[in-house]
N, C-alpha and C positions, 0 to 999 in steps of 0.2 A: 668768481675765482678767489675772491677774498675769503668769500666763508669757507672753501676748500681748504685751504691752507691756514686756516685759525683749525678747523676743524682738526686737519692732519698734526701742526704742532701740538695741540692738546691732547689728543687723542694719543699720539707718538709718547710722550710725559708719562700719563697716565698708566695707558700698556708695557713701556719697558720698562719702568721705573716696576709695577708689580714683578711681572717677567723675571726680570733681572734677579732682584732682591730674591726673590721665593727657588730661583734656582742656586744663586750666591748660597745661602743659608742651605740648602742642602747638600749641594755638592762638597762645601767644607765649612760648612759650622761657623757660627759665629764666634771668629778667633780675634786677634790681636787687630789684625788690619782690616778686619772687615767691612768698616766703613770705605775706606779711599779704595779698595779693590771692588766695590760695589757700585760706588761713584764710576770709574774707571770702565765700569763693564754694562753701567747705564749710557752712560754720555758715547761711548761705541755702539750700542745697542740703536740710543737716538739717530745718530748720524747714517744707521743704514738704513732704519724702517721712515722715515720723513719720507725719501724719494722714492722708496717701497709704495706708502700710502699716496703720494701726489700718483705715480704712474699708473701702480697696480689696481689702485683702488677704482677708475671711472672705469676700466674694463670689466671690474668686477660688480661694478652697479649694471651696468647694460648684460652680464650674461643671467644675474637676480632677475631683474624687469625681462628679461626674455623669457625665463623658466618660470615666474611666478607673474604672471599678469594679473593685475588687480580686476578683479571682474565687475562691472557697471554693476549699481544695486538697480534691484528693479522694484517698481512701486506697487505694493498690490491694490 
């Protein structure tokens, strides 16, 4: 459960922190305030997709491992 949620906090960081910026920067340019309305709209961004990735994410491992089963290798 620990490494879940190392995983999720880093991974949450990482994703919105791009996300964010690369839609910030295009929707209105790098203007005057663009740093603290980038801040503003990462640290929102974080605080949804965390309990996004703790909840959505184990459902989304079990329907992967359902649709892609790793197949035994066989020995010739």
């Amino acid at each position: 459960m620990k490494q879940r949620i190392a995983f999720a906090l880093i991974m949450g960081i990482i994703t919105t922190g791009i996300i964010s910026f690369t839609l910030i920067s295009i929707n209105i340019g790098f203007v005057e305030k663009f740093l603290s309305i980038w801040l503003r709209s990462w640290a929102t961004s974080y605080a949804v997709v965390i309990p996004c990735i703790l909840i959505i994410g184990p459902k989304v491992q079990v329907f992967v491992n359902t649709t892609f089963p790793e197949k035994a290798l066989i020995d010739e």
